[in-house]
C-alpha positions as CSV (number, residue, x, y, z in Angstrom):
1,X,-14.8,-4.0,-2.1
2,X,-11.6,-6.0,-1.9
3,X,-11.0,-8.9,0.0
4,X,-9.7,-9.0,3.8
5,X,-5.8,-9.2,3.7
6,X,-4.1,-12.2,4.7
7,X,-0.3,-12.6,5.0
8,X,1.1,-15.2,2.6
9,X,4.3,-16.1,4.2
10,X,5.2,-18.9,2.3
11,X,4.7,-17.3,-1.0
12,X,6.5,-14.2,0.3
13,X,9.2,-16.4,1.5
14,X,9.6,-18.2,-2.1
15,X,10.3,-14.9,-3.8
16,X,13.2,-13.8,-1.4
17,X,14.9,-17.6,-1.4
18,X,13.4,-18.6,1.9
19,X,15.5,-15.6,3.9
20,X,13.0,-14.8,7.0
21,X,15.6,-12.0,7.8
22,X,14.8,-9.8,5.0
23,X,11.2,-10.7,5.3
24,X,11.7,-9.0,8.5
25,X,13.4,-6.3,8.1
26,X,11.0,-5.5,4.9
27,X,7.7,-6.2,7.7
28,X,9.8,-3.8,9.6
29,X,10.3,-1.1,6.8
30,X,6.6,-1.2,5.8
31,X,5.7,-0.1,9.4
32,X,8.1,2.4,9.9
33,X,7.1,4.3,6.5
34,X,3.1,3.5,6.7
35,X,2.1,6.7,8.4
36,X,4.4,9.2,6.2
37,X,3.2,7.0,3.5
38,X,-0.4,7.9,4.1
39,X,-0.3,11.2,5.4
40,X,1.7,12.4,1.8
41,X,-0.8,10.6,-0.2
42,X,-4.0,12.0,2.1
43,X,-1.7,15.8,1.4
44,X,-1.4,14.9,-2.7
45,X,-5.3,14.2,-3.0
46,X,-6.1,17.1,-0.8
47,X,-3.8,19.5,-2.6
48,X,-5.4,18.2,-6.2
49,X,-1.9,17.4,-7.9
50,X,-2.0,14.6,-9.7
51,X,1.6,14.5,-10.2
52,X,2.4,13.9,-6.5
53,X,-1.0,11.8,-6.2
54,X,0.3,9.5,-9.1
55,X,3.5,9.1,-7.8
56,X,2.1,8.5,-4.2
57,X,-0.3,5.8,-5.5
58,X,2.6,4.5,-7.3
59,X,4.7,4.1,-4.2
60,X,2.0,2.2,-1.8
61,X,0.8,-0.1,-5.2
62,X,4.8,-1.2,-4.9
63,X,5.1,-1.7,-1.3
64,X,1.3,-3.4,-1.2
65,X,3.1,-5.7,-4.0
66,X,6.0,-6.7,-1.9
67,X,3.6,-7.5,0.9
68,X,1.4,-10.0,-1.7
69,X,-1.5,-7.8,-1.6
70,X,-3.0,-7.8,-4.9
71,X,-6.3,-6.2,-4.0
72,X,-4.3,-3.6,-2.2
73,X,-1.9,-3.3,-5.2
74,X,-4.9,-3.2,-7.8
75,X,-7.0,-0.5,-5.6
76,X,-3.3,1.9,-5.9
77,X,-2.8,1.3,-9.7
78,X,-6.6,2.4,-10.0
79,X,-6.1,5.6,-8.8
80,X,-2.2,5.9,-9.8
81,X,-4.1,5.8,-13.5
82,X,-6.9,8.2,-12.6
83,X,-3.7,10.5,-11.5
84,X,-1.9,9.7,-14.5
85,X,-5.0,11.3,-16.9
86,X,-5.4,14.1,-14.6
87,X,-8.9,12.7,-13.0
88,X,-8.4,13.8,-9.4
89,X,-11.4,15.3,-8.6
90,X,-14.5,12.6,-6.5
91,X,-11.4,10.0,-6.1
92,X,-12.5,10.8,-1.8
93,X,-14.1,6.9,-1.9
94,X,-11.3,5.5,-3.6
95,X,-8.4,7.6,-1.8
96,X,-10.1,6.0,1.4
97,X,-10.9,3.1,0.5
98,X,-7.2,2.6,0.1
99,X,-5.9,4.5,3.3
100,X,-8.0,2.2,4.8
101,X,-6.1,-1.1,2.6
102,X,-3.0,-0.1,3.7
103,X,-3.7,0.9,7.6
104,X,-5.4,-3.3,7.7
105,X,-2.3,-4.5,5.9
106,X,-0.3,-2.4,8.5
107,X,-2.3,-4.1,11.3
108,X,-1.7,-7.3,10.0
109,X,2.0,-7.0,9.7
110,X,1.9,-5.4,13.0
111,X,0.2,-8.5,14.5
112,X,2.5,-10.5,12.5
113,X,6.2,-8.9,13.8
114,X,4.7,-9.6,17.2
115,X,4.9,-13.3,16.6
């Protein structure tokens, strides 16, 4: 089980040069895509292409990454591999597991774009 998400601002902030506006704007980006982003890799998995679920794994391991989520990044790239080798099949607890990453790094945000 990965640890609970927590937003590092500050080490965010050091890899885009201190520029809170892009921070924002990427926050903002993040939100706006999360639902599509889970509903196509929910679709991939369901539909058995590992093809699509690679490259759907792929997609939310890069924009858990931007965000500093590690655990997040590391549960994607773990079943982005599995997809890779054509292991799809009994990935339900991991496909989950990982909805469930990106919907608490979404509520973080959330929470956070509030502020």
């Amino acid at each position: 089980m990965s640890k609970p998400f927590v937003l590092d601002r500050g080490l965010i902030l050091d890899r885009l040069g201190g520029d809170e506006e892009i921070l924002a704007m990427m926050i903002d980006m993040f939100l706006e895509d999360v639902d599509g982003n889970c509903a196509a890799l929910s679709a991939a998995y369901a539909s058995g292409d590992a093809a699509t679920l690679r490259r759907e794994a792929h997609t939310i391991k890069g924009l858990l990454s931007t965000m500093s989520d590690e655990d997040g990044a590391a549960e994607a790239l773990w079943i982005e591999q599995k997809a890779k080798n054509g292991e799809v099949a009994h990935l339900d607890t991991a496909v989950e597991g990982l909805l469930a990453r990106v919907r608490l790094v979404a509520s973080v945000l959330r929470q956070e774009a509030a502020v």
